[in-house]
ROBA-630999 format. One record per residue: x, y, z of N, C-alpha, C in turn. Coordinates in steps of 0.001 Angstrom, whole numbers, padded with zeros to 6 digits, always signed. Each point is the difference from the previous one (the first is absolute). Layout:
! ROBA-630999
XYZXYZXYZ/...
This chain:
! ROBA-630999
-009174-045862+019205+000838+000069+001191+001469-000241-000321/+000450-001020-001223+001284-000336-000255+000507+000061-001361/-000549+001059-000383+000423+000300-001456+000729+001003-000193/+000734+000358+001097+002197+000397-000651+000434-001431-000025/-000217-000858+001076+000475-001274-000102-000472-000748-001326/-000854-000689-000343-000449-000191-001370+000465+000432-000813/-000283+001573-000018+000727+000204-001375+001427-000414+000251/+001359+000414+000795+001157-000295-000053+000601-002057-000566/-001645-000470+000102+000456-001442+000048-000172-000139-001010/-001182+000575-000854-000760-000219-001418+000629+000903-000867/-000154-000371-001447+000764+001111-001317-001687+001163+000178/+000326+000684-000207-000941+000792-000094-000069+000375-002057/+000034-000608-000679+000389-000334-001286-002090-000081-000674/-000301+000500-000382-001662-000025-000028-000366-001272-000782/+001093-001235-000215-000524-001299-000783+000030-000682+001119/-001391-000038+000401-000312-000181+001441-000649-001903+000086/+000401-000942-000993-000342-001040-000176+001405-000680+000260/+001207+000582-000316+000946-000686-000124+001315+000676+000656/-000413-000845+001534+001099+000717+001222+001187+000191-000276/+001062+000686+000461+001578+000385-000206+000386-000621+000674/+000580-001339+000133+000361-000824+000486+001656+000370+000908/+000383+000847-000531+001354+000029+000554-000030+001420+000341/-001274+001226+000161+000385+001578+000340+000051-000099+001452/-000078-001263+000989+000192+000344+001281+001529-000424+000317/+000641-000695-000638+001448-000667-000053+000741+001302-000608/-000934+000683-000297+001182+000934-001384+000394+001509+000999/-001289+000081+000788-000013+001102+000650+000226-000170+001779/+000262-001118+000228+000243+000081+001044+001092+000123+000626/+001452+000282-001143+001249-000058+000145-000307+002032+000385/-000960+000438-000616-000189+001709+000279-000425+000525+000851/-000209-000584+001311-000696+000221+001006+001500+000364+000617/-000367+001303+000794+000843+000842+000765+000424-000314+001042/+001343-000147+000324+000798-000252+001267-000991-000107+001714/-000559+001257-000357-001057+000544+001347-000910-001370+000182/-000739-000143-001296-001257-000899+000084+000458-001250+000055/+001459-000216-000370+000354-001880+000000+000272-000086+001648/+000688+001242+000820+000186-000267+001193-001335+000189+001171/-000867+000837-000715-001612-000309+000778-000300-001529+000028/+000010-000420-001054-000277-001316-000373+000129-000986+000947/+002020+000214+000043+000763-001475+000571-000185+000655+001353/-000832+000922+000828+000217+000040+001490-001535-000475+000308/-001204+000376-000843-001022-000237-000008+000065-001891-000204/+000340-000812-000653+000060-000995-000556+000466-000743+001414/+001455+000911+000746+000397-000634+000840-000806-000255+001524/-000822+001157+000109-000960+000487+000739-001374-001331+000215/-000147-000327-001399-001701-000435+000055+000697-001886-000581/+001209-000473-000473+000475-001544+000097+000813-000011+000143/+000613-000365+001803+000869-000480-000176+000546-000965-000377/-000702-000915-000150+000305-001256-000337-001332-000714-000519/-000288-000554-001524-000974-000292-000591-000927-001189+001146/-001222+000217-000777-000926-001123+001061-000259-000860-000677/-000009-001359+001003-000041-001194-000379-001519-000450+000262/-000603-000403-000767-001475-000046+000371-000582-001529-000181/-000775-000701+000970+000474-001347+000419-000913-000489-000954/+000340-001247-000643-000667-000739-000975-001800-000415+000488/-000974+000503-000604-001144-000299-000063-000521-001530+000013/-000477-000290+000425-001073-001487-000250-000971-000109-000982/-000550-000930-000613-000742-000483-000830-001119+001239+000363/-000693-000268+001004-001151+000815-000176-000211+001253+000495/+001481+000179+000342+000106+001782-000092+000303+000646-001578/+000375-000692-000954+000080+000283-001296-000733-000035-000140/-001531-000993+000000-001093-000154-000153-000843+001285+000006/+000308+000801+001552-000917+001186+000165+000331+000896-000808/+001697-000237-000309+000491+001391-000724-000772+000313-000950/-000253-001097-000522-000051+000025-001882-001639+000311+000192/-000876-000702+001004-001639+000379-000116+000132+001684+000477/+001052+000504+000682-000503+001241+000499+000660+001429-001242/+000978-000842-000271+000291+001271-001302-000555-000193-000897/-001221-001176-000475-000780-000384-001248-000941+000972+000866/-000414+000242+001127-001121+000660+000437+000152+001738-000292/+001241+000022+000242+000331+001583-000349+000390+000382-001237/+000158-000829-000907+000371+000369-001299-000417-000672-001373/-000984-000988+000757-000773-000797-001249+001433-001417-000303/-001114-001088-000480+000854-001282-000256+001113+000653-001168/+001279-000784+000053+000438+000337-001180-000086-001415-000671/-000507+000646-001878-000221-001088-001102+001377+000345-000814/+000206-001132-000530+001154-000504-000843+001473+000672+000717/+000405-000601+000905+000738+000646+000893+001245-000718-001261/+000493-001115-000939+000635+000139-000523+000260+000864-001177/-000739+000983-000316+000278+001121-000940+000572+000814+000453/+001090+000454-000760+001016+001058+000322-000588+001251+000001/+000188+000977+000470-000289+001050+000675+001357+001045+000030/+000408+000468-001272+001619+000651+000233-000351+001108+000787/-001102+000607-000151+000111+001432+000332-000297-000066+001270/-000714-000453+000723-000220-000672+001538+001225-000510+000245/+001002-000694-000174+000815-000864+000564+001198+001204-000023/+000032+000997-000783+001244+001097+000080-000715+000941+001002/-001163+000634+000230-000561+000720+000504+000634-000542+001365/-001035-000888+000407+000638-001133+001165+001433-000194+000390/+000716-000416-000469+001719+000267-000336+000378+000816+001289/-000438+001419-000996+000430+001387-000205-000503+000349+002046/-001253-000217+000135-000322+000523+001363+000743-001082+000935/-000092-001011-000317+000590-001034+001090+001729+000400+000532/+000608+000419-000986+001464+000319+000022-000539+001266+000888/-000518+001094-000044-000361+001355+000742-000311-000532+001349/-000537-001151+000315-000991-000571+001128+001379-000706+001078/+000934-000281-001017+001173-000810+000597+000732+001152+000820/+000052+001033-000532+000975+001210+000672-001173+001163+000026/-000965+000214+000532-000869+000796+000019+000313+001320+000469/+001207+000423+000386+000660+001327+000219-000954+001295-000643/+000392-000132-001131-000709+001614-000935-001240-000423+000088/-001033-001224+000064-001006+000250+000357-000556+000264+001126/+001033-000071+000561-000784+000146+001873+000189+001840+000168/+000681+000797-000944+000322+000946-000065-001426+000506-000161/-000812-000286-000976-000978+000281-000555-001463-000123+000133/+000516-000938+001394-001553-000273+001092-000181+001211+000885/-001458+000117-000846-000517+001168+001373+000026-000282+001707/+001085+000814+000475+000472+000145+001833-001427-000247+000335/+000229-000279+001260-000933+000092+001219-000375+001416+000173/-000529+000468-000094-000268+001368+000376+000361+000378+001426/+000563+001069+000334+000309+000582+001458-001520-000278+000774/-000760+000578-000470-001137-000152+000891-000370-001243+000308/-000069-001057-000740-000190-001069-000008+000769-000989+001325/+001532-000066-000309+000803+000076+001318-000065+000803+001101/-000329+001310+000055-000288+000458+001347-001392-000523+000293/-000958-000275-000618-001302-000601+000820+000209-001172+000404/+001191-001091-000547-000331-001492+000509+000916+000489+000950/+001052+000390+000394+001219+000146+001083-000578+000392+000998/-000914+001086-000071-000619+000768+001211-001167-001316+000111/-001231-000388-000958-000694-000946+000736+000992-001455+000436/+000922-000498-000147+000706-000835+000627+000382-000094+001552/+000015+001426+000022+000625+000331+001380-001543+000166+001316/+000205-001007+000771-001146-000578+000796-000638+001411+001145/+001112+000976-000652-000581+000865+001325-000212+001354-001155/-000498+000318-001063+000034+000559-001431-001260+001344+000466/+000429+001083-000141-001662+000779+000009-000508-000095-001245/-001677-000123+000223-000481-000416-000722-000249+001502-001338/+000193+001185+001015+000143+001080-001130+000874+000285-000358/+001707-000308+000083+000944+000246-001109-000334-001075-001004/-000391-001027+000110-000344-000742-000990-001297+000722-000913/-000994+000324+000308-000548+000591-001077+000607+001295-000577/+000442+000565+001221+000799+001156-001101+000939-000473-000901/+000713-000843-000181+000803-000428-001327-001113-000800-000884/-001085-000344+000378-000853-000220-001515-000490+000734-000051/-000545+001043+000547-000603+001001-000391+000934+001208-001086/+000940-000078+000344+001167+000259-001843+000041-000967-000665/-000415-000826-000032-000052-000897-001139-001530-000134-000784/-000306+001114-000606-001686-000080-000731-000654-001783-000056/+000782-000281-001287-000562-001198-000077+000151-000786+001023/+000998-000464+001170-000025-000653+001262-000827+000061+000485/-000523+001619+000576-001200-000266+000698-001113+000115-000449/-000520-000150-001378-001361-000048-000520-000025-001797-000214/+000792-000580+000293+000293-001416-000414-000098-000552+001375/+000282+000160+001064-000026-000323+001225-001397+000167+000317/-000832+001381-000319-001358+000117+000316-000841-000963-000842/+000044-000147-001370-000301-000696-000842+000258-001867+000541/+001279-000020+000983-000317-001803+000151-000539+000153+001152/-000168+001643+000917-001213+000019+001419-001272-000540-000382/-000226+000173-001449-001771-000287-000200-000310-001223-001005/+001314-000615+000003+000177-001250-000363-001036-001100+000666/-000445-001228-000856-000860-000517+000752+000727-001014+001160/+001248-000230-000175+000822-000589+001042+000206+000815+001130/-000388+001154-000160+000009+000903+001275-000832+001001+000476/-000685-000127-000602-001354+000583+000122-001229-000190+000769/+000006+000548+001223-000448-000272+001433-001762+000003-000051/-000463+001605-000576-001012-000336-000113-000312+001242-001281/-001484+000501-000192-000449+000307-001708+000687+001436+000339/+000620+001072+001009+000632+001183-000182+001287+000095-000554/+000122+000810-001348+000914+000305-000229+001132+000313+000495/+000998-000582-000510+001243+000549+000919+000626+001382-000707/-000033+000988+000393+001366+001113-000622+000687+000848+000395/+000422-000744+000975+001610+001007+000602+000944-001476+000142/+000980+000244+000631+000996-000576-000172-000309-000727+001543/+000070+001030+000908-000085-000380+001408-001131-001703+000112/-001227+000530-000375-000972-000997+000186+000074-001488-001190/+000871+000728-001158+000848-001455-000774+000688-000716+001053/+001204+000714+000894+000555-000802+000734-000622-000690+000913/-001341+000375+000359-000471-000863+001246-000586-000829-000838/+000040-000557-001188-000962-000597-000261+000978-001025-000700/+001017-000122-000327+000981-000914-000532+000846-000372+000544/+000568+001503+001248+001388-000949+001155+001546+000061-000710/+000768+000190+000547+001182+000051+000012+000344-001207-001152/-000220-001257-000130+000290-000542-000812-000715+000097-001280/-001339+000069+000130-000520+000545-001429+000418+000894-000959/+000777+001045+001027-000150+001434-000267+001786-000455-000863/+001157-001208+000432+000962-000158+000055-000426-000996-001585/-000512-000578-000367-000516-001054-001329-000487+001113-000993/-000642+001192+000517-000557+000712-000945+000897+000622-001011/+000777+000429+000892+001123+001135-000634+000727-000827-000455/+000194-001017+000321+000786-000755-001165-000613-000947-001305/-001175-000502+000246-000854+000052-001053-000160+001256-000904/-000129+000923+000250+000289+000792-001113+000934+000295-000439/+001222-000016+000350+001404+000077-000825+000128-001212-000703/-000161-001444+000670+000279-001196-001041-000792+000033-001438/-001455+000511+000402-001027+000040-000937+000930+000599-001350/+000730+000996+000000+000372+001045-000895+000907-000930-001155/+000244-001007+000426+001282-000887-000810-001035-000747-000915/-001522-000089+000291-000672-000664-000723-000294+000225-001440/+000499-000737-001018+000038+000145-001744-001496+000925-000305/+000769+000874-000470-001419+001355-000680+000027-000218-001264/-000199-000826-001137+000122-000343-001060-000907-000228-001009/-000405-000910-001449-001031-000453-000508-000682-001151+000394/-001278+000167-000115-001117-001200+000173+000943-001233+000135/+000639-000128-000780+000678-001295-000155+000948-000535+001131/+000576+000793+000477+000962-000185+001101-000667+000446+001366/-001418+000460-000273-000189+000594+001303-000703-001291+001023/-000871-000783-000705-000290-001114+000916+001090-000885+000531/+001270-000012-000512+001167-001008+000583+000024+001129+001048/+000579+001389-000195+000439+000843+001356-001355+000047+000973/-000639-000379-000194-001345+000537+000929+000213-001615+000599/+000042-000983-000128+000016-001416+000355+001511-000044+001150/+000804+000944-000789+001357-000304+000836+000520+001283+001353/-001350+000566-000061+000059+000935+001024-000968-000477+000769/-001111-000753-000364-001036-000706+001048+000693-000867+000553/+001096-001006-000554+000811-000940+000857+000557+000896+001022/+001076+001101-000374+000639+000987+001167-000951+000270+000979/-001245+000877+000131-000717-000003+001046-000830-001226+000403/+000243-001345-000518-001041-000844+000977+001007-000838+000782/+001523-000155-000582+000963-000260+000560+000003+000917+001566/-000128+001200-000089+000247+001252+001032-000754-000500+000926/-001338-000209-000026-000777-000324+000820-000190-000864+000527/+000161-000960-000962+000316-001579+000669+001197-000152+000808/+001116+001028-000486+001328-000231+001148-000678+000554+001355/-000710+000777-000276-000366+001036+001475-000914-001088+000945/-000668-000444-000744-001141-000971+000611+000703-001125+000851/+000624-000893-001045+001070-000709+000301+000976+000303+001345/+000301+001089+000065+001439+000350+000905-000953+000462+001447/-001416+000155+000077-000517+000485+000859-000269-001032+001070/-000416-001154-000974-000084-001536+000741+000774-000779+000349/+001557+000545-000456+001082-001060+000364+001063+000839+000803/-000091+001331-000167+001775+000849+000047-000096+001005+000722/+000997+000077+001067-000084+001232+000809-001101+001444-000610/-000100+000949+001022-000713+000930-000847+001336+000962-000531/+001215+000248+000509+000906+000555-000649+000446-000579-001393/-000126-001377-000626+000481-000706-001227-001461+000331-001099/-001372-000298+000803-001220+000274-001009+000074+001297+000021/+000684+001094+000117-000693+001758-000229+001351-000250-001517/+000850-000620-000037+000764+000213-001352-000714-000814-001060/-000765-001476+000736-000390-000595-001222-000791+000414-001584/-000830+001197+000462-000918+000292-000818+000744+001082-001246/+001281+000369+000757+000950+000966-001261+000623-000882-000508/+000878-001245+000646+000505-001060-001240-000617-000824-000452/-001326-000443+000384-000804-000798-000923-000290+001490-001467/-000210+000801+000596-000275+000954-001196+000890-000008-001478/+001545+000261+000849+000667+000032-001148+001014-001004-000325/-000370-001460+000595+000312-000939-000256-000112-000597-001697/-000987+000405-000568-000112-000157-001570+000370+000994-000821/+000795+001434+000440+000233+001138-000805+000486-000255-000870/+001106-000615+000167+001123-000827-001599-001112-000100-000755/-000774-001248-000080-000906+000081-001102-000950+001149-000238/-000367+000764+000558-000192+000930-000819+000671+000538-000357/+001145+000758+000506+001183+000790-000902+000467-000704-001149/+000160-001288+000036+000478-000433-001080-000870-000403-001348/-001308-000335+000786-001396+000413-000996-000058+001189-000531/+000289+001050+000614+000099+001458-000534+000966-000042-001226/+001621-000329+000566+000985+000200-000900-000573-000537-001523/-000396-001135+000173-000469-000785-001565-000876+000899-000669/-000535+000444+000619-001533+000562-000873+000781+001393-000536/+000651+000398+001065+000437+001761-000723+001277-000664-001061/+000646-001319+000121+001112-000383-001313-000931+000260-001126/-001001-000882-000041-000734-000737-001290-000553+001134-000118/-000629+001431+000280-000226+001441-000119+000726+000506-000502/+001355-000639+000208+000902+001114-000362+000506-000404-001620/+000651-001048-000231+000097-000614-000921-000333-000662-001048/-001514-000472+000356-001234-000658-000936-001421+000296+000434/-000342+001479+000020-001579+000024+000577-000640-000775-000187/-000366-001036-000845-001047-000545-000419+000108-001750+000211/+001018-000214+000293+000240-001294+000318-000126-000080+001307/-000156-001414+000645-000310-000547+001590+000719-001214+000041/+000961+000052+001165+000452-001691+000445-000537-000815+000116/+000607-000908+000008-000776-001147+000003-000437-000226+001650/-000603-000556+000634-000505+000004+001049+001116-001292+001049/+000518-000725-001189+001224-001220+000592+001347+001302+000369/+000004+001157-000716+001530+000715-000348-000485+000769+001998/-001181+000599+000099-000418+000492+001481+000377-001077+000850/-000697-001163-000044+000241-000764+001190+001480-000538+000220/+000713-000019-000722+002008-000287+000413+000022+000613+000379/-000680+001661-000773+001266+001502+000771-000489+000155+001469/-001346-000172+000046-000755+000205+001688+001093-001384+000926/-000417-000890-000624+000820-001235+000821+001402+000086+000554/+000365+000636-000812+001682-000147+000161+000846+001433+001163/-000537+000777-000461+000481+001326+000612-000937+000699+000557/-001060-000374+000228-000585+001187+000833+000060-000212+001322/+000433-001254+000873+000274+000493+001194+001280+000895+000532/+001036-000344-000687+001101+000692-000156-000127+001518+000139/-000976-000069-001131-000234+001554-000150-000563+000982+001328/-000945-000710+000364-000827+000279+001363+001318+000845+000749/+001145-001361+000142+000852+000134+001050+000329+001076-000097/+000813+000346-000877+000958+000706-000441-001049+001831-000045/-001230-000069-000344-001159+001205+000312+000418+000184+001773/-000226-000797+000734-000628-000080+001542+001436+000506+000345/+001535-000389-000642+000878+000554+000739+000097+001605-000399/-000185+000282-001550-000006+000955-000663-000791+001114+001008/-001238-000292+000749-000762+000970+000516+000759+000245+001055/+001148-001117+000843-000063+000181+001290-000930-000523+001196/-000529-001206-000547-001216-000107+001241+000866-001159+001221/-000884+000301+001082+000709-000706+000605+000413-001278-000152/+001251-000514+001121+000529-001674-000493-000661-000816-000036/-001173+000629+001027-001060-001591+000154-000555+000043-000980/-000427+000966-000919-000427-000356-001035+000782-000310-001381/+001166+000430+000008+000762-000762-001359+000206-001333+000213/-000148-000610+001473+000730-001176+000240-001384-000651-000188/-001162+000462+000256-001400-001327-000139+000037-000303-001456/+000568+001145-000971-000650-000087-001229+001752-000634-000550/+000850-000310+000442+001030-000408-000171+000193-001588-000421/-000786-000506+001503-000531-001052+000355-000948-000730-000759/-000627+000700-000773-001191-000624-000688+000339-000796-001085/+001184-000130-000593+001119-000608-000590+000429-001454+001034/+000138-000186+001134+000487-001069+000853-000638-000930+000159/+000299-001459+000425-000825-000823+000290-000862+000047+000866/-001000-000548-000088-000869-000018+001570+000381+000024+001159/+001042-001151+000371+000385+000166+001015+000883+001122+000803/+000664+000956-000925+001085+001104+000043-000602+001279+000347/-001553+000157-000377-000698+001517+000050-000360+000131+001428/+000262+001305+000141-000358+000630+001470-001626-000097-000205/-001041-000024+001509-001379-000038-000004-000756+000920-001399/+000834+001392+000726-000455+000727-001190-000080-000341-001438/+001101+000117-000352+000260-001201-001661-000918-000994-000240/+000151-000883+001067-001060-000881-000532-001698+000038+000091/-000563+001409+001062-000940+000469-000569-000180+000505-001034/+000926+000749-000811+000028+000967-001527-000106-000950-000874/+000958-001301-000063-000029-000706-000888-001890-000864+000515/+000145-000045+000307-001607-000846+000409-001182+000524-000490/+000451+001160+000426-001511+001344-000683+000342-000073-001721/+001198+000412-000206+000203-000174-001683-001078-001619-000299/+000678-000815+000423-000544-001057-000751-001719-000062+000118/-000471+000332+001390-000992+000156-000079-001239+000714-000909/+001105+001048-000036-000766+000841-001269-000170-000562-000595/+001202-000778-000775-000208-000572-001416-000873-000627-000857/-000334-001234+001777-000745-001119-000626-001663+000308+000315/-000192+001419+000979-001227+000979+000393-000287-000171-001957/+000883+001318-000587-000168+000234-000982-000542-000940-001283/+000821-001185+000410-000766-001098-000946-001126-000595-000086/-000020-000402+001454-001930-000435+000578-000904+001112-000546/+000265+001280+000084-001129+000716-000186+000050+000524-001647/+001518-000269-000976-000210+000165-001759-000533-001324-000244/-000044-000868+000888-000726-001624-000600+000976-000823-000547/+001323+000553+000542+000947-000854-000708+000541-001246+000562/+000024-000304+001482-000235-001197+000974-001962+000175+000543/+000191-001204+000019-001454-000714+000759+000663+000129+001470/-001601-000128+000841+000746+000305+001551+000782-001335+000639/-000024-001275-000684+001235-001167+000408+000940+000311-000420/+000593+000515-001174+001145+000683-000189+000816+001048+000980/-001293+000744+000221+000352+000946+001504+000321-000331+001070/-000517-000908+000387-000124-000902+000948+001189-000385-000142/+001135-000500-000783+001055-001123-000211+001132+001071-000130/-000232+000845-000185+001497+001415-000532-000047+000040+001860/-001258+000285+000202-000256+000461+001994+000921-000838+000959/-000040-001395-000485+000385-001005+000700+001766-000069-000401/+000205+000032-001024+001321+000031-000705+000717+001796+000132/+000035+000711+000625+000100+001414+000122+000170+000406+000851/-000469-000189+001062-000312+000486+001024+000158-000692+001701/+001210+000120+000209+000618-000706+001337-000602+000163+001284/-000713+000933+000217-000356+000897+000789-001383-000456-000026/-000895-000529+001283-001699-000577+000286-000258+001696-000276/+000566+001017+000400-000475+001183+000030-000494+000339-001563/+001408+000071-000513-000330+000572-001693-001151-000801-001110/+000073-001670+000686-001061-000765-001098-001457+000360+000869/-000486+000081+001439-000782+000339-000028-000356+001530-000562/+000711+000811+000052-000640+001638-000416-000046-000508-001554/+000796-000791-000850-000235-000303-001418-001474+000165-000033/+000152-001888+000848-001693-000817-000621-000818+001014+000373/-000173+000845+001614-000878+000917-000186-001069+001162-000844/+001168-000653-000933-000476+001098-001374-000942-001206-000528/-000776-001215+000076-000358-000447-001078-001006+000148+000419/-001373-000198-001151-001115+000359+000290-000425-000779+001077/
């Protein structure tokens, strides 16, 4: 997905053990008038002003460190140096700081995609211009029929296969999660064995986050604030995958055969991937309410709009979901993140609900 970018950052030099430490300093004075001023309007566009992100507590570090050991394995001998990880790392974090030419390079929203949520948004919407714009979209609507016979929506043992009888069977909002479940899906790392269980782990967080925001926002939040929850819980974790992506296609590009260290993933996820999110969500254009929930998710507790602090609630929820069920907290542990997490009688009961 980002290999003009890659390569422009990396020597493309085939002594692929021992990075060019200075070909992104050397060549970046050669970048063309056009592309430095894409840059500084894009740059100006997606920060205006850097984010300040409020100091963590003891046992919110706590979760950090059990939930990126969950997605990327413990890291051992975290004091061994690691040059080629720590320049790799470097190298994307500086890209992550001014993400301009990479936001260039993220696959758009598709037209169809935006005309189906705009038209299903709109409360008075026919229900057949909406299938006629998935119905030009092949894969849209074999994917829409395909989550009709889903077992989450799946009424009774007749097949579903038209579009029409998908819609009666999923609803305006189903039909509004679907189509965007399959575009987020697409950002998900297509790679080797090796990297594929971290991306498969960090796209199950994105959709259980989604759902849990939806669940969440249904029990606490107008029904106009829960019909957005289930698209920014979605791409509330994109940074980390994009930026999971970026690493894997560096170390592809530069050292096939070598792998980071699993400590060099969890800084780069930690540090910049909400940023990144942001700076995606303005990049698409989506609406304010939604750059501002996922804006927010950065703020203190007390500062986040309802929404926000459902997104952030469902995130965490995921997290510590995810741990109870890799065996990495016991359910008093769960129990104690629930109690410490979660402000809201609403959000710790839908938690504990989850326990056996």
């Amino acid at each position: 997905m980002f290999k003009a970018i890659i390569n422009g950052i990396f020597s493309v030099k085939k002594d692929l053990t021992i990075p060019d430490y200075e070909f992104y300093e050397r060549t970046r004075k050669e970048k063309s008038e056009a592309e430095e001023q894409t840059k500084r309007k894009l740059i100006q566009q997606i920060n205006s002003e850097p984010i300040q992100e409020v100091v963590k507590p003891e046992f919110s570090k706590k979760l950090e460190h059990d939930f990126y050991g969950y997605l990327f394995g413990e890291s051992v001998n975290t004091s061994t140096k690691d040059p080629l990880s720590d320049h790799v790392s470097q190298q994307i974090k500086e890209l992550l700081k001014a993400p301009a030419a990479l936001l260039t390079e993220m696959p758009i929203m598709p037209a169809s995609v935006s005309s189906a949520l705009t038209s299903l948004n709109n409360q008075n919407f026919n229900i057949n211009d909406v299938l006629a714009i998935i119905l030009r979209e092949p894969s849209m609507a074999a994917d829409t029929i395909k989550l009709a016979n889903s077992a989450k929506y799946q009424r009774n043992n007749k097949q579903v296969v038209d579009l029409k009888t998908a819609f009666m069977n999923i609803g305006s909002q189903g039909l509004i999660n679907g189509v965007l479940y399959v575009f987020i899906n697409k950002f998900t790392p297509n790679s080797k064995l090796y990297f594929k269980c971290f991306g498969n782990k960090i796209w199950q967080h994105c959709q259980q986050t989604a759902d849990l925001s939806q669940s969440l926002a249904e029990l606490s939040l107008s029904k106009e604030e829960s019909s957005a929850s289930y698209l920014i819980g979605l791409i509330r974790n994109l940074g980390i995958m994009v930026s999971f992506q970026l690493m894997i296609e560096a170390f592809s590009h530069i050292a096939p055969d070598a792998t980071p260290s699993s400590m060099t993933f969890k800084k780069l996820m930690s540090s910049h991937s909400l940023t990144l999110t942001i700076a995606i969500a303005k990049h698409w254009q989506l609406p304010v309410v939604i750059v501002q929930a996922i804006e927010q998710q950065h703020w203190a507790q007390s500062m986040k709009s309802p929404l926000a602090t459902c997104i952030s609630e469902a995130n965490v929820m995921s997290k510590i979901l995810s741990l109870l069920k890799d065996k990495v907290i016991d359910e008093i542990q769960y129990k104690k993140y629930c109690h410490q997490y979660f402000h809201s009688e609403t959000a710790r009961n839908l938690a504990l609900g989850y326990l056996p």
